[in-house]
Structures are given as structure tokens and as C-alpha cells.
TORKOL-4160 file (C-alpha; in steps of 0.2 Angstrom, whole numbers, padded with zeros to 4 digits, m for minus):
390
<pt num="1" X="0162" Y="0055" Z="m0058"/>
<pt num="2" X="0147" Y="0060" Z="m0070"/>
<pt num="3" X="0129" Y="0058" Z="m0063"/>
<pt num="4" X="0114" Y="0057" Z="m0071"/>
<pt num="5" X="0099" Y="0063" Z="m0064"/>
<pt num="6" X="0083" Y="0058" Z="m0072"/>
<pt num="7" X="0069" Y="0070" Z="m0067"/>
<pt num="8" X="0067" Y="0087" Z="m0062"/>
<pt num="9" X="0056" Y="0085" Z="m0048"/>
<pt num="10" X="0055" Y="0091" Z="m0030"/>
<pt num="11" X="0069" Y="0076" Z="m0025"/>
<pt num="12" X="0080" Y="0077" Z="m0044"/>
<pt num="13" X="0084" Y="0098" Z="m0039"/>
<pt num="14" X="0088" Y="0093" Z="m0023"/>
<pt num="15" X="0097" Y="0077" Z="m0029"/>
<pt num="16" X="0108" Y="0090" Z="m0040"/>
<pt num="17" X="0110" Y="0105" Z="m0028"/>
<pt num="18" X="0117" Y="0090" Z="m0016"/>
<pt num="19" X="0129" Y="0083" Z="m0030"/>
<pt num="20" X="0138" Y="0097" Z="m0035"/>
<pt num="21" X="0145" Y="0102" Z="m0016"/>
<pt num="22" X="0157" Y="0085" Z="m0020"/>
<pt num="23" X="0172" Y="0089" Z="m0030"/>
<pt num="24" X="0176" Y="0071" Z="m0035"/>
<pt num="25" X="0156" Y="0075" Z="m0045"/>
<pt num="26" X="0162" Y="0083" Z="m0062"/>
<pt num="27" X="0148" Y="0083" Z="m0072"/>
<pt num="28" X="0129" Y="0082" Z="m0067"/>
<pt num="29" X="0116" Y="0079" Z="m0083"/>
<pt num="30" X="0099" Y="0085" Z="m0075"/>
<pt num="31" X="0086" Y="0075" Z="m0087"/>
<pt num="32" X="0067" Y="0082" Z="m0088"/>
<pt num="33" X="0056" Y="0083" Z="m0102"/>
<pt num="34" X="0050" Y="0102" Z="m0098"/>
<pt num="35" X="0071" Y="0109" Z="m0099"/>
<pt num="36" X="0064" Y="0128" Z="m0096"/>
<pt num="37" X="0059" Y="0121" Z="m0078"/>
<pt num="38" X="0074" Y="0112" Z="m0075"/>
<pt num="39" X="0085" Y="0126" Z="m0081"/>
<pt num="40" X="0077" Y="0138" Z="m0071"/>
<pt num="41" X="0082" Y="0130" Z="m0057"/>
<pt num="42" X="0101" Y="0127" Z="m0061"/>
<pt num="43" X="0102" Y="0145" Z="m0065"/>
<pt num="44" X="0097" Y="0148" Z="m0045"/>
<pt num="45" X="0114" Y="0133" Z="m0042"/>
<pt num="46" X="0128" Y="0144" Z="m0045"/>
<pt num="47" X="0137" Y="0133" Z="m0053"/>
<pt num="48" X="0145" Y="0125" Z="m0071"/>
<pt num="49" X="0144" Y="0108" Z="m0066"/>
<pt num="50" X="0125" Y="0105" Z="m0072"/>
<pt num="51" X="0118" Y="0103" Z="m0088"/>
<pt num="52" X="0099" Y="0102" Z="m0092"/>
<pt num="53" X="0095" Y="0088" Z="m0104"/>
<pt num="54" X="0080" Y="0083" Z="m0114"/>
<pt num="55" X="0073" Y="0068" Z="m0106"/>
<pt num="56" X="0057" Y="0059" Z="m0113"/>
<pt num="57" X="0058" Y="0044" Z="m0102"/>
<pt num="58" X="0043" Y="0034" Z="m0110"/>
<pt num="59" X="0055" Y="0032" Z="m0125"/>
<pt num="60" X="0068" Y="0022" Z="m0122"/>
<pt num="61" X="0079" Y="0030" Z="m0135"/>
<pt num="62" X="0078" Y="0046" Z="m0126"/>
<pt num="63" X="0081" Y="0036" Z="m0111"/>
<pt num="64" X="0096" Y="0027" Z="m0114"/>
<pt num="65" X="0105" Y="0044" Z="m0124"/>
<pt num="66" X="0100" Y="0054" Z="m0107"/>
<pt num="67" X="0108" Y="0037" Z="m0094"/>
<pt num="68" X="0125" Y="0035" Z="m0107"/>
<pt num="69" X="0129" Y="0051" Z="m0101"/>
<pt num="70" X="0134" Y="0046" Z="m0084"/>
<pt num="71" X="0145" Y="0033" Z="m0074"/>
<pt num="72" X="0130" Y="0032" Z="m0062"/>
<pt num="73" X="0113" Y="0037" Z="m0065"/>
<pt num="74" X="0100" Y="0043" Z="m0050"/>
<pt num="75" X="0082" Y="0038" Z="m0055"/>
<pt num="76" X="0069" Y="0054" Z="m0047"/>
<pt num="77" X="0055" Y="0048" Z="m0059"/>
<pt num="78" X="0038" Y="0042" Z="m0052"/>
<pt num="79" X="0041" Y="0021" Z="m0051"/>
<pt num="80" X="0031" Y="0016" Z="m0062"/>
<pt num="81" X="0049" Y="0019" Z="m0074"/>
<pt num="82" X="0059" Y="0010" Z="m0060"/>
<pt num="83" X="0060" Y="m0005" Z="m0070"/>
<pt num="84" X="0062" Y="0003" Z="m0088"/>
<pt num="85" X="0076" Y="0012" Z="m0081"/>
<pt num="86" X="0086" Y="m0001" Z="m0070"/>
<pt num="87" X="0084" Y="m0010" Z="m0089"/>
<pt num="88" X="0090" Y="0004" Z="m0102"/>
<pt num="89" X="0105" Y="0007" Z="m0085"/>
<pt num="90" X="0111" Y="m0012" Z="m0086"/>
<pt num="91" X="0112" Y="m0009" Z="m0106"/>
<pt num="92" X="0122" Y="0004" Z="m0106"/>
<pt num="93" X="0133" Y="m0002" Z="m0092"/>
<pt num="94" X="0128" Y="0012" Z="m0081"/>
<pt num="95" X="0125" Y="0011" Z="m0061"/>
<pt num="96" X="0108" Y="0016" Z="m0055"/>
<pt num="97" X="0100" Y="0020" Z="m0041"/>
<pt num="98" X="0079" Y="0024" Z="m0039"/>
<pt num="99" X="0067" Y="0030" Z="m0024"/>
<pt num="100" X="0058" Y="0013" Z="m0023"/>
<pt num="101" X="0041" Y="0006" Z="m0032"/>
<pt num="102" X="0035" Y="m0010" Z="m0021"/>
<pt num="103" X="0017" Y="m0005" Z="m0026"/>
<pt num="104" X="0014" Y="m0018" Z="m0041"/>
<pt num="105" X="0030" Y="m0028" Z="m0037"/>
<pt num="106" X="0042" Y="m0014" Z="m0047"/>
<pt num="107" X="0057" Y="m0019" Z="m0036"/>
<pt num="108" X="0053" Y="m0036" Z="m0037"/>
<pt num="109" X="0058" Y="m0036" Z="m0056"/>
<pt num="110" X="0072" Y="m0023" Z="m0052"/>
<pt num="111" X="0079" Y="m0038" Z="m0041"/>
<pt num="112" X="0077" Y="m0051" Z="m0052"/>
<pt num="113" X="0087" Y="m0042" Z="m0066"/>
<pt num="114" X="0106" Y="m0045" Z="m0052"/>
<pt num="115" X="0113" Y="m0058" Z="m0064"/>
<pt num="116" X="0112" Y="m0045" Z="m0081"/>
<pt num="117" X="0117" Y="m0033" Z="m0071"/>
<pt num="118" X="0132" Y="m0043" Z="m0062"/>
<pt num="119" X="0135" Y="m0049" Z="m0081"/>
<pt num="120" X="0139" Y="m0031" Z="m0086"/>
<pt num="121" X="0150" Y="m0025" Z="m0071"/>
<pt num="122" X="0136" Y="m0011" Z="m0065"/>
<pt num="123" X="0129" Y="m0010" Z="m0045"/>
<pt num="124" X="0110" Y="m0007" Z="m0046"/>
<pt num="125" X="0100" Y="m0002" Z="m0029"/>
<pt num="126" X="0082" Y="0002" Z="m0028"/>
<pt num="127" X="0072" Y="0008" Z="m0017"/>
<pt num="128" X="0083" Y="0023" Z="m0009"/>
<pt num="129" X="0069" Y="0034" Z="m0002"/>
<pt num="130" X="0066" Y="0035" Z="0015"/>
<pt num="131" X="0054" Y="0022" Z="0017"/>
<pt num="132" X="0058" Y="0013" Z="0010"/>
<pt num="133" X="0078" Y="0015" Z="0009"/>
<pt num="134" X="0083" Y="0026" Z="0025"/>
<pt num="135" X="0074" Y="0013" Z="0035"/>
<pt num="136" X="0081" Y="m0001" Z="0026"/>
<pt num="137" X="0098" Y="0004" Z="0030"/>
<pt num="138" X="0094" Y="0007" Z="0046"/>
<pt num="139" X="0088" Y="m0012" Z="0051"/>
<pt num="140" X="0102" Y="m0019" Z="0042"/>
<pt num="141" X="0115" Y="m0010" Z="0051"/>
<pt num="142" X="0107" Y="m0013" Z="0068"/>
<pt num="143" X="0104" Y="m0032" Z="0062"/>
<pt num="144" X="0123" Y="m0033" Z="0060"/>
<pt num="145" X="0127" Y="m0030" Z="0076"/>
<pt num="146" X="0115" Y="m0044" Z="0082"/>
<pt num="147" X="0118" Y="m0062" Z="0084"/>
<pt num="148" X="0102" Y="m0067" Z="0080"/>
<pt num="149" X="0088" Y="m0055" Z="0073"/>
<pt num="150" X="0070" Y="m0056" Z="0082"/>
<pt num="151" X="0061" Y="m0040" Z="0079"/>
<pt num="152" X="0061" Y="m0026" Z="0066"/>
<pt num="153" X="0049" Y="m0010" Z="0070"/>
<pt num="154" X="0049" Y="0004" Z="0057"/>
<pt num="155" X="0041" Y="0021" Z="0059"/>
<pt num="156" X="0041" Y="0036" Z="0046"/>
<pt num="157" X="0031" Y="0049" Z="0041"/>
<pt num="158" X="0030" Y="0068" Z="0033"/>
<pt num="159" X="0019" Y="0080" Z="0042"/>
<pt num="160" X="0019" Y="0097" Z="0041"/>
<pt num="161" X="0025" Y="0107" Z="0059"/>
<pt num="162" X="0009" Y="0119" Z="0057"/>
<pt num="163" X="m0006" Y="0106" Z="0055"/>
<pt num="164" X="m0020" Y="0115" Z="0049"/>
<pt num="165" X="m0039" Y="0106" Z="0050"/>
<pt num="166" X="m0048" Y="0097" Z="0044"/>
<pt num="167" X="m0033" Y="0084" Z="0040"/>
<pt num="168" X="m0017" Y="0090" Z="0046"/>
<pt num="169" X="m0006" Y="0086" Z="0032"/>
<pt num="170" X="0005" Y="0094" Z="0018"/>
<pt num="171" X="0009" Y="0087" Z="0002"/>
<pt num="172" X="0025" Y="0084" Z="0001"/>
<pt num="173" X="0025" Y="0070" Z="m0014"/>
<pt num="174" X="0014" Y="0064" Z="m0027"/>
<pt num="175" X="m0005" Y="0061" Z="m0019"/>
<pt num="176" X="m0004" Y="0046" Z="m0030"/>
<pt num="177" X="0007" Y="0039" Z="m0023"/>
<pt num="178" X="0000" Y="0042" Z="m0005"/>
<pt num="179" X="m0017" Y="0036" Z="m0013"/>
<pt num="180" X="m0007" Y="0021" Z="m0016"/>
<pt num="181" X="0000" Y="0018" Z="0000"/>
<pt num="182" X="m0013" Y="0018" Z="0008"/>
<pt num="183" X="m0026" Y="0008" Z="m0003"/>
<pt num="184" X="m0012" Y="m0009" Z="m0007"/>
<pt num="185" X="m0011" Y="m0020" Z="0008"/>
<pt num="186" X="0003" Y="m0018" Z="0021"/>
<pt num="187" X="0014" Y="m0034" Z="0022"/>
<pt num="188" X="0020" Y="m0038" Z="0038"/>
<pt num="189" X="0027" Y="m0054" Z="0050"/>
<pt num="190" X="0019" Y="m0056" Z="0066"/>
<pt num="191" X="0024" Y="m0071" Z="0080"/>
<pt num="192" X="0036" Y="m0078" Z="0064"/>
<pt num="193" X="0021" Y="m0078" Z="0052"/>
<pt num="194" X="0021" Y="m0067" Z="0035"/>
<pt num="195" X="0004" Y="m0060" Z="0032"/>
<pt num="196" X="m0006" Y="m0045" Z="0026"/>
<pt num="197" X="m0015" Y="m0031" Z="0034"/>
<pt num="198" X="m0026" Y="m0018" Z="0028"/>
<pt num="199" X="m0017" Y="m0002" Z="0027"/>
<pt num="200" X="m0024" Y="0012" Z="0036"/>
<pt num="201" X="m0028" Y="m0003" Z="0051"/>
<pt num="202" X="m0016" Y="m0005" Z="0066"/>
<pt num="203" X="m0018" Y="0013" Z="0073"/>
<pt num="204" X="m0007" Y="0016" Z="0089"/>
<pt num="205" X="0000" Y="0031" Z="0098"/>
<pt num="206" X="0018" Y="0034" Z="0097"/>
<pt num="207" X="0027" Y="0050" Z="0105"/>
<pt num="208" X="0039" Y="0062" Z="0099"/>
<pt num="209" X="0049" Y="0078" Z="0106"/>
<pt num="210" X="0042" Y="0095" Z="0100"/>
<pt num="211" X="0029" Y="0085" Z="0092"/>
<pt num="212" X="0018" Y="0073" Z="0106"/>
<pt num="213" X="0006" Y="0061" Z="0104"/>
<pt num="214" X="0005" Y="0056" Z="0088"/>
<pt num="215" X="m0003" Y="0042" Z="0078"/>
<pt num="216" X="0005" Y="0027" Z="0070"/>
<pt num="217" X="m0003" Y="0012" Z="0056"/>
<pt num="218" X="0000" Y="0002" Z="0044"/>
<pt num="219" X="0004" Y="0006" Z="0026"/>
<pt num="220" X="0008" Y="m0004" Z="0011"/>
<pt num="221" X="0027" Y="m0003" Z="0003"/>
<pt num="222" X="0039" Y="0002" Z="0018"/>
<pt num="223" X="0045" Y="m0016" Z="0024"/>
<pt num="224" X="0049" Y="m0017" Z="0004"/>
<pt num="225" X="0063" Y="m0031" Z="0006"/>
<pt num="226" X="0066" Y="m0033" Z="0022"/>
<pt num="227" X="0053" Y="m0047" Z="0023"/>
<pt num="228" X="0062" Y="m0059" Z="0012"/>
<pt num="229" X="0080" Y="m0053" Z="0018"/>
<pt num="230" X="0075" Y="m0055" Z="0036"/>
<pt num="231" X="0063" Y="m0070" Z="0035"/>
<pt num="232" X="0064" Y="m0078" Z="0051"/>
<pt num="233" X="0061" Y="m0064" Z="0061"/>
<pt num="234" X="0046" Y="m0064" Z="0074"/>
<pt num="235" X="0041" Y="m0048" Z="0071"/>
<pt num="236" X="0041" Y="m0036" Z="0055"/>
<pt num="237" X="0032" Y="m0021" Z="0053"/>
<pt num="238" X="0032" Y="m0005" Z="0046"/>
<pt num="239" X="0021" Y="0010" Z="0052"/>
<pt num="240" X="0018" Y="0030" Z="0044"/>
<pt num="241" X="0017" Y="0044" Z="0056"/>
<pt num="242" X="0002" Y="0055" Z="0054"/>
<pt num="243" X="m0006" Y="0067" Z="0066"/>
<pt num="244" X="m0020" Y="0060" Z="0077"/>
<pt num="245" X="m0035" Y="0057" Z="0066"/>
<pt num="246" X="m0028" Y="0055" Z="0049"/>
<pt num="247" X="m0029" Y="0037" Z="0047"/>
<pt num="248" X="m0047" Y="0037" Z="0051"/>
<pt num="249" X="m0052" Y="0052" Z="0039"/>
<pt num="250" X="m0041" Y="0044" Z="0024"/>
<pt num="251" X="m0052" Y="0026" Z="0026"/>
<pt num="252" X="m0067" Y="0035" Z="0025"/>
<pt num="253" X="m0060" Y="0039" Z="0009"/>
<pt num="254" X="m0052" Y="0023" Z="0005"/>
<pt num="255" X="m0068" Y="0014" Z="0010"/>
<pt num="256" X="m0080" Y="0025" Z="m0003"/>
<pt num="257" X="m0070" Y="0021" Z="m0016"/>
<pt num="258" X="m0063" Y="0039" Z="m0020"/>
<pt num="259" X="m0046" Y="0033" Z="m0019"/>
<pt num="260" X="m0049" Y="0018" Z="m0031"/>
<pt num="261" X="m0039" Y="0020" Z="m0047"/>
<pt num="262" X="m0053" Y="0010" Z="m0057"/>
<pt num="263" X="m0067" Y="0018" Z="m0049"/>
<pt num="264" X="m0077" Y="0029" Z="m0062"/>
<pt num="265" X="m0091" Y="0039" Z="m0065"/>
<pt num="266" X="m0103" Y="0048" Z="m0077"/>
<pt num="267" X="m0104" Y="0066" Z="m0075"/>
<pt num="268" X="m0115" Y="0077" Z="m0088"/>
<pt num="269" X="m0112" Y="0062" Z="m0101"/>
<pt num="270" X="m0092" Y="0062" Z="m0098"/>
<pt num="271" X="m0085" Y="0046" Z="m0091"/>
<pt num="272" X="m0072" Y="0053" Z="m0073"/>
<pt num="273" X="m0061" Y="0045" Z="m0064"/>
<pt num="274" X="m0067" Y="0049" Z="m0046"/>
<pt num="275" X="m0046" Y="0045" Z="m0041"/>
<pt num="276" X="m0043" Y="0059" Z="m0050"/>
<pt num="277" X="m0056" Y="0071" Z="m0046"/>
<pt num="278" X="m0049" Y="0068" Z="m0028"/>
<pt num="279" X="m0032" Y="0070" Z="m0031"/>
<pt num="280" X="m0035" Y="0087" Z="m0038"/>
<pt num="281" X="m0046" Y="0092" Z="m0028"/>
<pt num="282" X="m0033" Y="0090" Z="m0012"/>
<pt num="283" X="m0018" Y="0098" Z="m0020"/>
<pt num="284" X="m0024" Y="0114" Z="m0015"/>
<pt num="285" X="m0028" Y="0112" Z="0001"/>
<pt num="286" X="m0015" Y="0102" Z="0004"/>
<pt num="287" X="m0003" Y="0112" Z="m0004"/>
<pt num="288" X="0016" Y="0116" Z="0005"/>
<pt num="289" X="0022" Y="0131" Z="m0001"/>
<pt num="290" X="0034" Y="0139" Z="0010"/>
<pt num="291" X="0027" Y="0132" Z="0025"/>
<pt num="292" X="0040" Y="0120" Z="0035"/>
<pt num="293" X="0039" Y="0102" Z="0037"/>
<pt num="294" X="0046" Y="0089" Z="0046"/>
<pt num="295" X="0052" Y="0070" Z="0044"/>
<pt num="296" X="0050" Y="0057" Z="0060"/>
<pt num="297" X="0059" Y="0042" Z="0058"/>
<pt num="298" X="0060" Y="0028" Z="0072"/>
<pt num="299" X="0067" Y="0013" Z="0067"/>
<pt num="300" X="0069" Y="0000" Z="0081"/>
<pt num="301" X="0080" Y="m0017" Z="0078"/>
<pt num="302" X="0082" Y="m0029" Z="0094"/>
<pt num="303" X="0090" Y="m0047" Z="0096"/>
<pt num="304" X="0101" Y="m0057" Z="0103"/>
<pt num="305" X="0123" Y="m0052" Z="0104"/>
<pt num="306" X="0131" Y="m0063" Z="0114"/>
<pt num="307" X="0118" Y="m0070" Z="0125"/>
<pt num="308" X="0110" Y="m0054" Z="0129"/>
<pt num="309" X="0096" Y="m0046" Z="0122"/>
<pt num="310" X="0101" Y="m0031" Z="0114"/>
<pt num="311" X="0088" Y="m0017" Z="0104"/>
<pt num="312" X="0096" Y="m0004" Z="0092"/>
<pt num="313" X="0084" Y="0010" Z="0089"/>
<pt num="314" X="0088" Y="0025" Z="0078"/>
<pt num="315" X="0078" Y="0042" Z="0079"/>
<pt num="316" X="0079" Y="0055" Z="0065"/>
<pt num="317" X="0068" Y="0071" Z="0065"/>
<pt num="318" X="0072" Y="0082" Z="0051"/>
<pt num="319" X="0063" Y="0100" Z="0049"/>
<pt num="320" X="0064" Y="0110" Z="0030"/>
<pt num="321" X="0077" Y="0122" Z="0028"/>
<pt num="322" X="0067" Y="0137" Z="0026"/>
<pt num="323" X="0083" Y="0146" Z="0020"/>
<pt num="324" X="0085" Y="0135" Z="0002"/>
<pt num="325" X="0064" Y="0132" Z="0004"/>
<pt num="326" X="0071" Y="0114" Z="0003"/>
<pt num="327" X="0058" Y="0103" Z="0013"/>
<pt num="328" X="0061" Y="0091" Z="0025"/>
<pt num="329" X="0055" Y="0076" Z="0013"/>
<pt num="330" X="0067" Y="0082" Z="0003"/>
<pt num="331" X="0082" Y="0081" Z="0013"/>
<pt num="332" X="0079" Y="0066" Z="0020"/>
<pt num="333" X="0075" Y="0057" Z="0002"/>
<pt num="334" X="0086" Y="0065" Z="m0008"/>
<pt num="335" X="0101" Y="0067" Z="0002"/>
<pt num="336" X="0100" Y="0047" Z="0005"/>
<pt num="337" X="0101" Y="0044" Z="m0013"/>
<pt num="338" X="0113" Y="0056" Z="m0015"/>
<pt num="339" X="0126" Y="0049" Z="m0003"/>
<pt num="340" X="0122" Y="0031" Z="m0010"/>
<pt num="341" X="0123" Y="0036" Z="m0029"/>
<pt num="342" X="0141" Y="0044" Z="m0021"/>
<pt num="343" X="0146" Y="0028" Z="m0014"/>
<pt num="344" X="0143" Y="0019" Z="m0029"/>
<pt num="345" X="0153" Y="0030" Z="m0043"/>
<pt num="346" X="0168" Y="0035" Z="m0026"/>
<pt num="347" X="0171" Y="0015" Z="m0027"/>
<pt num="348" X="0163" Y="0013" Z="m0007"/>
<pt num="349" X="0151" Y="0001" Z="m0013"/>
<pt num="350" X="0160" Y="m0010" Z="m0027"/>
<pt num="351" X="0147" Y="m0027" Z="m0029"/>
<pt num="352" X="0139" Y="m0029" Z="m0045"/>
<pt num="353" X="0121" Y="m0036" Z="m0047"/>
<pt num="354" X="0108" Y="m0030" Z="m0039"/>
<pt num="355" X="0105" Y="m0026" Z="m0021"/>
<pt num="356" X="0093" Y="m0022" Z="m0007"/>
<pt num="357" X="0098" Y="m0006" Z="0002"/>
<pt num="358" X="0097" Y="m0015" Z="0020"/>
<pt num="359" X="0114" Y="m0029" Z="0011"/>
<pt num="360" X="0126" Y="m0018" Z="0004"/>
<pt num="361" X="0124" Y="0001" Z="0009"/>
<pt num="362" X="0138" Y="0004" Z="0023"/>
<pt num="363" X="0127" Y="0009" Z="0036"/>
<pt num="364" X="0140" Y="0019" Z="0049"/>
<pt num="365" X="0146" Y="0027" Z="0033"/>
<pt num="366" X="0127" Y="0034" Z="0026"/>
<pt num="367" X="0125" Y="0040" Z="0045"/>
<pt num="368" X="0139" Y="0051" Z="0045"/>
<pt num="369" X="0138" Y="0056" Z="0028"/>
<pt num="370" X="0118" Y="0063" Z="0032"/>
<pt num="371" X="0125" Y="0071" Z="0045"/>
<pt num="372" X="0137" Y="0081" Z="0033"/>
<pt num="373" X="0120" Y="0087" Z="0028"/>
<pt num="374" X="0113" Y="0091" Z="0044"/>
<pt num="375" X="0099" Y="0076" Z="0042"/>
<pt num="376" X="0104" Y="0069" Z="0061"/>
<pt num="377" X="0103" Y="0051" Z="0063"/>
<pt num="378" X="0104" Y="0046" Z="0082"/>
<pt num="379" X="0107" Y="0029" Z="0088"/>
<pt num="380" X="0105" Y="0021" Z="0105"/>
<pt num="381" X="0106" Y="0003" Z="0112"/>
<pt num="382" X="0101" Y="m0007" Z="0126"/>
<pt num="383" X="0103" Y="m0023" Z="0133"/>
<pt num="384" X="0093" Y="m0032" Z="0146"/>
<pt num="385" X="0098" Y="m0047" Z="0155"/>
<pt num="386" X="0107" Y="m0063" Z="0150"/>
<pt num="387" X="0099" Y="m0076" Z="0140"/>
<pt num="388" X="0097" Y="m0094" Z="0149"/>
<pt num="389" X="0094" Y="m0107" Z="0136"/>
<pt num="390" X="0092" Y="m0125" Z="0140"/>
């Protein structure tokens, strides 16, 4: 099996570092446009499997030379190439896997492209993140247990373990992309009823081991497909995990405008985005360095199974290895990926076309392949009294 992997970013190094510990992997092509980075990394692997490639990925001749290279290829660039790339993959007959892009209907158009895909014998799956991806995994394999499918709750969220004031988070992917999360409307199904919320809105406690109160609400992306795979649910949500406080400092934000991509001003005669001006002003005092971090994950699935009512919940909290400096995003993200992109080119997962994470991805097999990797994925049930129907 030859992977590609496009991007060498915080989730492609660890995307490679997971890839060569797999002898059936024989050849990794890590793609970036700044090769002195990405090789300074490999030469920290130990290993002969990888080799840096040039990758400018806003050309799509560079694109598609970097992707022929592989019999699958793992996309680790930001989404706005999701669709570029899931494009120049179905061309060159190449499976390919990507973190997700709901924000401006990326995956949509990923999805949309099944019947080239199928057409050309290649398995495309977006949106293998954690949310979404690990989630979306998740409530489908709880869902298949079930009868009949009623409620879908989905809770994630990276926090550091040593929060520092005033806003007791850590950087632990682009700010963009958290800017966008929080700005887009949240889509969710409530009493049967698809509808949008206002991200940063819907602000509940929810408690975890080690960790305590903390805060839940709504943000825009993480139900990704679930809504139009599961469409007759009552209730469809999903939720980011924050400490106490954030969502109410971040709407302050939102609500001035400092997070609006469009929003500009003049300064000394010089048109700036304020967007920016935000962005970089946080990255350094929300910077991770070798501090830890940690992932919650609660992802609760309940239903009917044989006239009872049954609810699946899975729990995952995943702290950074301090010995690699590999941070908890990072395990959880990549290796799930990582395991899927292995599924694919090992023959496990053998469809073509393109698929949502939650209706093909083995479920009881990506549990106990995380596990190999010390991301712990713990599932409980419980059922309550038979159902009388008349």
C-alpha cells in the first residue's frame, strides 16, 4: 500500500508518523509546499518509508503529480482544497480521504461527485476528523444496533488541561477555522424538525471525570451528514466543549464583528481586515507549545431494539502524549484518518463512490484499531422498560 499525504501540518506528521508503524504501508509521499519543514520532520521518524514531495496544491498539476503517487491519498490541507482534491483523486483513480469542510457546503459537493467516483472504481470519504468524523462513526454504529433511531446527542471539544485566564483555551488548529465554527449557523433537528441555531447559543453544563463542570453549545459543521442520513430522528444535535465561560466571551467577539471575514477597516490610510488582525493577535496567547491538552468526546445514540428503549453512549478523553509532543487533537484526528485511509487501501472498506463516515466506516473495527493507539473509545448501553404500542 502507497499513501499519499497531502500537507505537512500539525495532523499530516502525525498522519505519517501513524502510517509507517503498518507493514502492509510501503511507501508514504508526505506532500508540502515548504519540503525543508516537512523533511525536518521525517528525519526525526527513523525511518525509509517516507519521502518529502513538493506539493503546491493551488495548482492542480502539482496536485495531481503529488496524488498519482499513491493508491490512497490522505487530504491534511485546510478544506477549502477538500473538493479540488476529492476531484484531481477521482482522475487519477486514487482513494481519498479529508478532515471535513461543512463550512460553505465543501462536503456537499464532495458527495455529489459518488457516481464519477463509483464510475472510476475509487472509495472517497470526507469529513474524517473528529467532528466531524469520529463522531459520525460513532452514531452510526450505535444507530445500527437500534430498531428505530429517535435521538442523536454529539459532544467534542479540545481544551487545554492547564487553562489559563482570561479564555481557557489553546490553539490546537487553525483560529480560522474556529472563527468559522463559531460564526456559521449550527444546524440541528429538534421535536423531528430540521432548523438553525446560532452558534455559540444553547449553553448547557455537562460533566466530565478529572475535568468537572464544564460548558456545552452549539457550533456550526459537527452534525455534518448525519442530518440527511438520519432524517427522521426527533432530535439531532451537536455541541463543543469548552470551559465555563467561553462561549460567552467568543460572542462578544462574534457579535462586534471581529470575527467577520468581510469586516474591514481603515487604519493610517491602509484598508485591514479586522478577522485577521484577531486571529493574529490570539496566536500568541493562545499558543500550545509543549503544554498537554485533552479531547472530550460524548456521543450519545438511543432508540428502539426490540421493543425496548435502548441508548448507546460512547465516552473518549484523550490527553497529548507528552513523550512525542503529539497533542491530544492530534491523536484523536489524525489517527482516525489514519485507520480509515488503512481500511480503504488493506481492502476492509471495498464500496466505490462516495460515502459519509457514519455508512461505511466499520465501526467495531475503528474502536479497536484507536485503541492500538491508545485513543480509548468506551461504550456503554442501557435499556429501560418495554415499549407498549397500540
Amino acid at each position: 500500500m502507497k499513501v499519499v499525504v497531502l500537507g505537512a501540518g500539525l495532523m499530516g506528521k502525525e498522519v505519517a508518523r501513524d502510517l509507517i508503524k503498518n507493514d502492509k504501508v510501503e511507501r508514504v509521499y508526505l506532500g508540502d509546499i515548504d519540503v525543508k519543514v516537512a523533511q525536518d520532520f521525517v528525519d526525526t521518524l527513523d525511518t525509509n518509508k517516507v519521502e518529502v514531495v513538493e506539493l503546491h496544491a493551488e495548482r492542480d498539476d502539482s496536485l495531481m503529480n503529488v496524488i498519482s503517487k499513491g493508491d490512497v491519498a490522505v487530504n491534511a490541507l485546510f478544506y477549502s482544497f477538500n473538493e479540488r482534491v476529492a476531484r484531481a483523486a477521482i482522475e487519477a483513480g486514487v482513494h481519498s480521504v479529508d478532515l471535513g469542510g461543512h463550512i460553505g457546503g465543501v462536503t456537499e459537493k464532495i458527495l455529489g461527485l459518488h457516481e464519477e467516483a463509483k464510475a472510476k472504481g475509487v472509495t472517497i470519504i470526507p469529513d474524517l476528523g473528529v467532528a466531524p468524523g469520529m463522531v459520525n462513526i460513532l452514531a452510526g454504529y450505535g444507530a445500527s444496533k437500534l430498531d428505530e433511531v429517535e435521538s442523536i446527542k454529539l459532544f467534542v471539544g479540545g481544551i487545554p488541561t492547564e487553562p489559563k485566564p482570561p479564555l481557557h483555551y489553546t490553539r490546537v488548529f487553525s483560529l480560522d477555522g474556529v472563527f468559522d465554527h463559531y460564526t456559521e449557523p449550527s444546524k440541528t433537528i429538534q421535536k423531528g424538525k430540521l432548523e438553525e441555531v446560532p452558534s455559540l447559543s444553547g449553553v448547557e453544563p455537562i460533566y466530565f471525570d478529572d475535568f468537572g463542570v464544564l460548558e456545552a453549545f452549539y457550533t456550526s459543521g459537527g452534525i455534518s451528514t448525519l442530518y440527511k442520513t438520519f432524517p427522521n430522528v426527533r432530535t439531532l444535535e451537536y455541541k463543543t466543549i469548552r470551559y465555563k465561560g467561553h462561549a460567552e466571551k467568543f460572542k462578544l467577539l462574534a457579535d462586534l464583528g471581529f470575527l467577520d471575514s468581510a469586516n474591514k477597516v481603515e487604519v493610517d490610510n491602509q484598508e485591514v481586515p479586522v478577522r485577521a488582525v484577531v486571529r493574529e493577535a490570539l496566536k500568541k496567547k493562545l499558543e500550545l507549545g509543549t503544554k498537554p491538552d485533552a479531547v472530550l468526546l460524548r456521543v450519545i445514540v438511543a432508540g428502539e431494539k426490540a421493543q425496548q428503549q435502548v441508548t448507546y453512549e460512547y465516552e473518549m478523553v484523550v490527553r497529548k502524549d507528552m513523550t512525542i509532543n503529539e497533542t491530544a487533537m492530534a491523536r484523536a484526528t489524525a489517527n482516525t484518518i489514519s485507520v480509515v485511509a488503512q481500511m480503504i487501501g488493506a481492502g476492509a472498506i471495498t464500496e466505490h463512490g462516495v460515502f459519509p463516515p457514519e455508512a461505511i466506516v466499520p465501526g467495531d473495527t475503528y474502536i479497536e484499531e484507536m485503541a492500538k493507539r491508545g485513543v480509548v473509545i468506551k461504550e456503554t448501553s442501557h435499556k429501560s422498560a418495554m415499549i407498549v404500542k397500540w
